[in-house]
N, C-alpha and C positions, 0 to 999 in steps of 0.2 A: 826500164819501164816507166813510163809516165804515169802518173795519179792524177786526177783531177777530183774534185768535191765541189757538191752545187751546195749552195746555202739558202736558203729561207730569209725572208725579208729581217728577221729577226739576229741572224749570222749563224743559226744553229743548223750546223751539216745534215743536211736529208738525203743525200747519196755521194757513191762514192764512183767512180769509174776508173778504172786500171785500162791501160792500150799495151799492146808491145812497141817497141821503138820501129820504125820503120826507116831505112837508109837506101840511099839509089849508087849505086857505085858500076862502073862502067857498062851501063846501059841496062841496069838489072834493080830491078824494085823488090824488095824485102824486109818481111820482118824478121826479128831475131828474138829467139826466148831461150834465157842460158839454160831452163830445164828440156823445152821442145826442139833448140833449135831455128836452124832457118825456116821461112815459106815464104814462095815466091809470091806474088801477088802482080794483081792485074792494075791498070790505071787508075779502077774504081777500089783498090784496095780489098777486092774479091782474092781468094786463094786462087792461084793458078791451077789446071785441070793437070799441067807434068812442068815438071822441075828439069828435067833432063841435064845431059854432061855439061857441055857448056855453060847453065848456070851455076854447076857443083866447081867446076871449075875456078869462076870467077870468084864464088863464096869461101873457095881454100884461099884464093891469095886476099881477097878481104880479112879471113879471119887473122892469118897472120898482121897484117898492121896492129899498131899501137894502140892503145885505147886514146889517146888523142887523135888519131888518125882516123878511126872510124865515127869519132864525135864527129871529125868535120864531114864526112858522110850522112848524117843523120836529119831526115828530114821531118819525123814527127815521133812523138811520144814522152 
């Protein structure tokens, strides 16, 4: 999960914003949260309305990779 912190012209943190990491791995957009899990998501990074086999599919053989493997998957957070 990514963190970000906005600062105040001064440096002193005025918010905080938490994302989940989001990765694209064969043709499939999602995030991942070790407590939620997957969700699939759309281009605009909306939740998708069904997950279905075929995505569950591809996120078993994702999961299995390496944790070096799915960093290089990873395209935000």
């Amino acid at each position: 999960m990514g963190t970000y912190y906005t600062k105040d012209e001064h440096g002193k943190v005025n918010g905080i914003m938490t994302v989940a990491n989001v990765y694209q791995y064969k043709g499939f957009t999602f995030e991942f949260h070790t407590l939620f899990g997957p969700v699939k998501v759309n281009k605009d990074f909306n939740p998708s309305a069904a997950m279905g086999r075929k995505f569950y599919k591809v996120y078993s053989e994702w999961d299995k990779l390496t944790k070096e493997e799915k960093a290089e998957t990873q395209i935000f957070g």
